[in-house]
C-alpha positions in Angstrom: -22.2 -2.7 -12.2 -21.3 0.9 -11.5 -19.4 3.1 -14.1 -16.7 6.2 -13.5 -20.3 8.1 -13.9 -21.4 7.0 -10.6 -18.2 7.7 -8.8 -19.1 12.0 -8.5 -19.8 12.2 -4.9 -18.1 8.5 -3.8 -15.8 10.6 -1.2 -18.7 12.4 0.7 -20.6 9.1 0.9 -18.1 6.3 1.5 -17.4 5.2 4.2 -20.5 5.4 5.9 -20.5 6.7 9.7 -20.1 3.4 10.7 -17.0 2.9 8.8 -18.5 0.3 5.8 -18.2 0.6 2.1 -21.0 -0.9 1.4 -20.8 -4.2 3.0 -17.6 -4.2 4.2 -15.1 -2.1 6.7 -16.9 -1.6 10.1 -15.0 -2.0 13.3 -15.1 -5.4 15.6 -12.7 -4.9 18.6 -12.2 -6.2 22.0 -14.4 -4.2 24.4 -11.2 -2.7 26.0 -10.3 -1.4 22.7 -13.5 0.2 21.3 -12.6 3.8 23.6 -9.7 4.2 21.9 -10.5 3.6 18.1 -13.7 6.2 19.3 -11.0 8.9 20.1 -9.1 8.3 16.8 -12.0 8.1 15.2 -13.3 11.8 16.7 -9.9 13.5 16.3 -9.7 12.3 13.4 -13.1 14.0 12.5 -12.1 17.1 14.3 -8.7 18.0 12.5 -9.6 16.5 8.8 -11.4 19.8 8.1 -8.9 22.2 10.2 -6.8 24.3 8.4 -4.4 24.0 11.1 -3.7 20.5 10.5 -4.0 20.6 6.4 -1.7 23.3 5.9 0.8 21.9 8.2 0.5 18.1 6.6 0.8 20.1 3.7 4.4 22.0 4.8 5.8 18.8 5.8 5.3 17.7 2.3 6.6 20.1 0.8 9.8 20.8 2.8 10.2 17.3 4.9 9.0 14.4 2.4 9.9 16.0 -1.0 6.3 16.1 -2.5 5.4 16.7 -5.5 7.0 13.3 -6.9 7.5 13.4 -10.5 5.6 11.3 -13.2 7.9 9.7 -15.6 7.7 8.6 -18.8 9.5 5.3 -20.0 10.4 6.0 -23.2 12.9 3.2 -24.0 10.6 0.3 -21.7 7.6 1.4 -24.1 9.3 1.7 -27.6 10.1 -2.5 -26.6 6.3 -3.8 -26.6 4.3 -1.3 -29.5 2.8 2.1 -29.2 1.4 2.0 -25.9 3.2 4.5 -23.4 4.2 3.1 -19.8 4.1 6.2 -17.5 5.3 6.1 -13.4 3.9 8.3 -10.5 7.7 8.2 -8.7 6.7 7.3 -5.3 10.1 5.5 -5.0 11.4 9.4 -5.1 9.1 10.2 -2.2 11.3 10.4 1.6 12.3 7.3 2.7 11.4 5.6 -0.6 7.8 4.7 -0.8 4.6 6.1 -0.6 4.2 4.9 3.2 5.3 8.3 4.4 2.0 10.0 3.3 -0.1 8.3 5.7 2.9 7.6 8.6 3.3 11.4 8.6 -0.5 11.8 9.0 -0.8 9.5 11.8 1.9 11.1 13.6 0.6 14.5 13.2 -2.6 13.2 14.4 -0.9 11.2 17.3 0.5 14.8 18.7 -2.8 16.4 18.5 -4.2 13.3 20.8 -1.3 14.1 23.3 0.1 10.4 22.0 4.1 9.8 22.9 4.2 6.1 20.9 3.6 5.1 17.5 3.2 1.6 17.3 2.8 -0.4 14.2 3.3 -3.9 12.4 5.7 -3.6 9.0 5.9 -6.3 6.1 8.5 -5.6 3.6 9.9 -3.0 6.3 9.0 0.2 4.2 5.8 1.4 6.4 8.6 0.3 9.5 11.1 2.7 8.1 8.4 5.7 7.1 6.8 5.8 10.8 10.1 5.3 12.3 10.7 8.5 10.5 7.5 10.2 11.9 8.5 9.1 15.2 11.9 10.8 15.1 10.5 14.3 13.5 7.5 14.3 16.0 9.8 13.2 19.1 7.7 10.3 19.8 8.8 6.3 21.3 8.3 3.7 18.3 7.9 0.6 18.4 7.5 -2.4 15.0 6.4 -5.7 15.1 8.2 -7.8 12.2 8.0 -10.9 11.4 11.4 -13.2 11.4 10.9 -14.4 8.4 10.7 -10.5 7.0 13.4 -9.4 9.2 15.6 -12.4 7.3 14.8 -10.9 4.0 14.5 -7.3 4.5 18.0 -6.4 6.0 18.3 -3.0 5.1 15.1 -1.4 6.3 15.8 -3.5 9.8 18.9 -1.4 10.0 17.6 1.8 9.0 14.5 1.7 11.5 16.6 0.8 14.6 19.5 3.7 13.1 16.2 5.7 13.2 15.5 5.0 16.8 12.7 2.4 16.5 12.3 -0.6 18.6 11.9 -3.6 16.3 10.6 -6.3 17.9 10.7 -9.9 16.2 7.2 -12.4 15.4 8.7 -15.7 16.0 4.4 -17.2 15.8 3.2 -19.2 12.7 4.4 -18.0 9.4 6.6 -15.4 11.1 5.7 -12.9 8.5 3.0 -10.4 7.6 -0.3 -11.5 9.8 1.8 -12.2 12.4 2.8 -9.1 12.8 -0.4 -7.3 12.7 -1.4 -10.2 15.3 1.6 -8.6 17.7 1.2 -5.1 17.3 -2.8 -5.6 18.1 -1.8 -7.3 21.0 0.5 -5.0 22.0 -1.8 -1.9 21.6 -3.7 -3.7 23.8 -1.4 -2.7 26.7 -0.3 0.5 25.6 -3.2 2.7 24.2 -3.7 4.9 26.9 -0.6 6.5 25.7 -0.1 5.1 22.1 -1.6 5.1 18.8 -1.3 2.0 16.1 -0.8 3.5 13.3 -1.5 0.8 10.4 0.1 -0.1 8.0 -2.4 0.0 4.7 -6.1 0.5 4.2 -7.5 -1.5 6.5 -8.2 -2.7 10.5 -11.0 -1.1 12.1 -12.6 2.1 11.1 -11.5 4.8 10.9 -8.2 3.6 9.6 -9.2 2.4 6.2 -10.7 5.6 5.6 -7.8 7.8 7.1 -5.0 6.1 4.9 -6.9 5.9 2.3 -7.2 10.0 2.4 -4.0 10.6 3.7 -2.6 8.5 0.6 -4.6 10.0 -2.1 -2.3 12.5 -2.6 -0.6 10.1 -5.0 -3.6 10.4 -7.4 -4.1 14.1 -6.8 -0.7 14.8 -7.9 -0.5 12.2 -11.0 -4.0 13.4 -12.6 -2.3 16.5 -12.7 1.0 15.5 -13.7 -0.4 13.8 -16.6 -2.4 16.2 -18.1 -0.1 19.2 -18.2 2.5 16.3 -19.7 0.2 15.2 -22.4 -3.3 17.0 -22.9 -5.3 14.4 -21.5 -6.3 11.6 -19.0 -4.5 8.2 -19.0 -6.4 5.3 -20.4 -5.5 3.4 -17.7 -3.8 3.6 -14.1 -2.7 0.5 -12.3 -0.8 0.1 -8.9 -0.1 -3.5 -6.4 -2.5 -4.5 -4.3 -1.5 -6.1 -1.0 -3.7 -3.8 2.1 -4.0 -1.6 -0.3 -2.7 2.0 0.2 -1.0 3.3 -2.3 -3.1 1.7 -4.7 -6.1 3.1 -3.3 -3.9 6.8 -2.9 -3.4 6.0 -6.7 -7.3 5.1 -7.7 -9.7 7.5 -6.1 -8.9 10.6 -7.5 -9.1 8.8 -11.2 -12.8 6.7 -10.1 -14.8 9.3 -11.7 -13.1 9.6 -14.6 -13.5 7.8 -17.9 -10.1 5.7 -17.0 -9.7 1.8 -16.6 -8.1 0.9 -13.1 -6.4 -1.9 -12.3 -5.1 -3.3 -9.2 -2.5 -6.0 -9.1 -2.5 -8.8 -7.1 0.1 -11.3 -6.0 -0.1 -14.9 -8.0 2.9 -15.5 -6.3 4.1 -19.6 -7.4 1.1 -20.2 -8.8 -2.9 -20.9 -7.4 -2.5 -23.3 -4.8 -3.0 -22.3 -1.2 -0.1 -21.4 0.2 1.5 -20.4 -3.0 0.1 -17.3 -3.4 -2.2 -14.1 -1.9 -4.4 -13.0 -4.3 -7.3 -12.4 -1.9 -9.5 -11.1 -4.8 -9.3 -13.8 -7.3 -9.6 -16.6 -4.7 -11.1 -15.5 -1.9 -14.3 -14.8 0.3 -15.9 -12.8 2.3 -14.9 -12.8 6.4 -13.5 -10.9 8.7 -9.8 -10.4 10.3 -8.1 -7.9 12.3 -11.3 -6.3 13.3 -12.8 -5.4 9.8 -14.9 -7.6 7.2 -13.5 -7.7 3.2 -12.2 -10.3 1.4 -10.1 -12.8 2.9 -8.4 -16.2 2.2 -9.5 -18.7 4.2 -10.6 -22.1 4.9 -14.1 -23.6 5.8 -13.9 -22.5 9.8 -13.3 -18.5 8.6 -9.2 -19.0 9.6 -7.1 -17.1 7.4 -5.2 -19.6 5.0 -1.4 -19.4 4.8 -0.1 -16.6 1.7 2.6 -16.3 0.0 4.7 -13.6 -1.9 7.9 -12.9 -3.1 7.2 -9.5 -1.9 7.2 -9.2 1.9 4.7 -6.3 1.7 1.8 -7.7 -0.7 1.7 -11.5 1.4 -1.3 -10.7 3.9 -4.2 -13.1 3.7 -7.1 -10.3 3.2 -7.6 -6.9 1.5 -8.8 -3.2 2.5 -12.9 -2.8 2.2 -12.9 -0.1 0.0 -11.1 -2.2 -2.3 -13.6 -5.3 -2.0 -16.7 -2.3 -2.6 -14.9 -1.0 -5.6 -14.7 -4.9 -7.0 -17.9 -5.6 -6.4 -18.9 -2.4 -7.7 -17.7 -3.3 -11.2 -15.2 0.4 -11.2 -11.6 -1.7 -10.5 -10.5 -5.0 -12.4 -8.4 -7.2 -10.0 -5.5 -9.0 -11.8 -2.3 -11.0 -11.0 1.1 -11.1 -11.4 3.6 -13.8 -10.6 6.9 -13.8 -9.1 8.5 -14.7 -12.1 6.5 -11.8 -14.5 7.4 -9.3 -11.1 11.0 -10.1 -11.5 11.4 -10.1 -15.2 9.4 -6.6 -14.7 11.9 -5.7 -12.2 14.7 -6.4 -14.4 13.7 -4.6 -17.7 12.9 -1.5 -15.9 16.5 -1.6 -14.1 18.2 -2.2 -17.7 16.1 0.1 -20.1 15.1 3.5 -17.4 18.2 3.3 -14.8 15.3 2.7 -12.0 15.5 -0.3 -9.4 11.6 -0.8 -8.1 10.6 -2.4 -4.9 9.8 -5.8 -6.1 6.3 -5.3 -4.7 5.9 -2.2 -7.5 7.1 -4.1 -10.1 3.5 -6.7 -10.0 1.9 -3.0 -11.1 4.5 -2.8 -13.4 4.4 -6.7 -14.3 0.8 -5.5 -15.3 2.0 -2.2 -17.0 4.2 -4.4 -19.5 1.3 -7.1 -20.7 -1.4 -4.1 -20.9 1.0 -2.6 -23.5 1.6 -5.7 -25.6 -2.0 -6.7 -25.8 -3.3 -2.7 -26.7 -0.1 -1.6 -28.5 -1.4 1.6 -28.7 -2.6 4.5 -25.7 -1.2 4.7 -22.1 -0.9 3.3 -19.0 0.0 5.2 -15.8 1.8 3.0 -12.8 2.4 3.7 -9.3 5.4 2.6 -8.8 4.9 2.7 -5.0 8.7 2.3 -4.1 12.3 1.7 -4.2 14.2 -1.4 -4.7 17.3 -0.8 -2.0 15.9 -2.8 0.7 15.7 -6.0 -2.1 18.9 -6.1 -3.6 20.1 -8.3 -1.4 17.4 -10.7 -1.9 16.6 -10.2 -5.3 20.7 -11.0 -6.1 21.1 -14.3 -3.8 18.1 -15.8 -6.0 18.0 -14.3 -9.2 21.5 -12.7 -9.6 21.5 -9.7 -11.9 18.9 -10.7 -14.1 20.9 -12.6 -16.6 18.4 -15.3 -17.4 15.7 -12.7 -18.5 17.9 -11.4 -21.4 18.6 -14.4 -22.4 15.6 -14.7 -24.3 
């Protein structure tokens, strides 16, 4: 087992050229495919290093997506469970309300440098829908998103605010209409269309090099909140945590805190409880095997087919898990945990009642977390990405739990 220690120079050696953290990433495509992940995979290489393309990623931060976000100390949430402070790294404050934007804006830059006019893309809860909608709109470019029904159903609002946006978004009507159906679509449709489109996914994963492009693109989370932290308080957290579903801005959050003498954490969702179906926790129950054109954890059954998932958040309820993250558990340097719906939505609640914040539901797992680290150390600090917003929820979140009146009736 590795410790922060051996985490100096993880950046200049993972991934590998071949796009594997060890034993997992790579890139199996369709033959028809493999030209164009090579070009993304070159440009990629060839504007990474320009100073071009990092100062102008680095204007649009500033003046387009609002960057720095904050990191917020909860106060009032930590004075309920002890001594141990609960800290956010505001990503819900971030354009468009999530952390998708860091990477979406990436890809799109990257997308005009390859002379691409289409973004194409499969979204979840609907937040890495509404972030490259965005890019598509600031760089000029068509957009299309592959949703499933199920998602469009519960996520409303960001179906609205892509298509006021100018997106295409076309519906998965296919098995579990949700998450994997979507990336399913958009594959196929990229198919079709990448002569003069780019799929731009959606977390850290697929085929190299996207794992290893969101995961960069993303890590200005970390960057920031490392900072943040120590001009706030003197020192390092004791621990950082963020939801784990791909795995973006969990991995954004991690890898500028893996050689550091912190504990990371990455949330999973337990979802109804451990049965299949009932939940996606692809790190607690799963196994090694490949999907979508990459090798990591996955949950599936004997014959290597994913296994139906389940979440109460439409962005953490896809049947595998970036590489890097399935490196970084094997390694020893991440713990994997859970978080069930019910611990997510109490979560949601307390922060709403005692900060004045409303999280994404599929935040509040990391924040879920946040809350039983503090009760069981009582003392020290813990440092959560709270990767988005809770608008596009409300509606959902009040149909089947109201305003939260059985949580504080306790």
């Amino acid at each position: 087992m590795k410790s922060y220690r051996d985490f100096d120079h993880y950046l200049k050696d993972f991934p590998n050229r071949e796009g594997y953290f060890g034993e997992y990433g790579g890139s199996f495509l369709p033959e028809e495919l493999i030209p164009a992940f090579r070009e993304a995979t070159d440009a990629y290489g060839a504007i990474c290093q320009s100073a071009q393309f990092i100062n102008e990623l680095r204007r649009i931060r500033k003046e387009f997506q609002g960057r720095p976000t904050p990191v917020y100390h909860c106060e009032r949430l930590s004075r309920l469970f002890g001594n141990c402070q609960i800290y956010l790294k505001r990503e819900d404050l971030n354009h468009t309300g999530a952390h998708k934007l860091n990477h979406c804006m990436g890809e799109g830059l990257l997308a005009k440098f390859m002379g691409k006019k289409k973004l194409i893309a499969e979204t979840g809860a609907g937040q890495h829908g509404v972030a490259l909608a965005t890019a598509a709109a600031y760089f000029g470019m068509e957009c299309d998103i592959y949703m499933g029904e199920v998602d469009i159903a519960k996520q409303h609002p960001n179906v609205i605010r892509m298509k006021m946006l100018g997106a295409n978004v076309i519906p998965v009507t296919h098995g579990l209409k949700t998450l994997k159906e979507a990336v399913d679509a958009a594959f196929d449709a990229y198919l079709k269309e990448y002569d003069h489109a780019i799929y731009c996914i959606g977390s850290a994963l697929g085929p190299h090099p996207f794992p290893m492009m969101v995961r960069d693109f993303q890590s200005v989370i970390g960057i920031e909140a490392r900072d943040q932290f120590c001009e706030m308080t003197g020192h390092l957290p004791d621990a950082v945590c963020a939801c784990v579903g791909g795995g973006s801005n969990s991995l954004g959050m991690f890898t500028p805190f893996l050689a550091d003498p912190v504990d990371i954490y990455g949330v999973e969702p337990l979802g109804r409880g451990t049965g299949v179906g009932d939940h996606a926790a692809t790190m607690q129950f799963g196994t090694k095997g490949r999907l979508h054109g990459f090798e990591s954890y996955l949950l599936q059954d004997e014959n290597g087919e994913p296994l139906p998932v389940y979440s109460i958040a439409s962005g953490l309820d896809y049947p595998g898990v970036g590489p890097e993250h399935a490196y970084l558990r094997d390694a020893g340097r991440v713990n994997y945990v859970t978080a069930s719906d019910d611990e997510a939505m109490e979560a949601f609640f307390l922060l709403c009642r005692n900060e004045g914040i409303i999280p994404a539901i599929e935040s509040s797992h990391a924040l879920a977390y946040a809350i039983r680290y503090a009760k069981e150390k009582q003392f020290g600090s813990i440092l959560v990405c709270l990767s988005g917003r809770g608008d596009k929820d409300i509606d959902y979140v009040y149909e089947n739990y109201g305003c939260g009146e059985k949580y504080f009736q306790k």
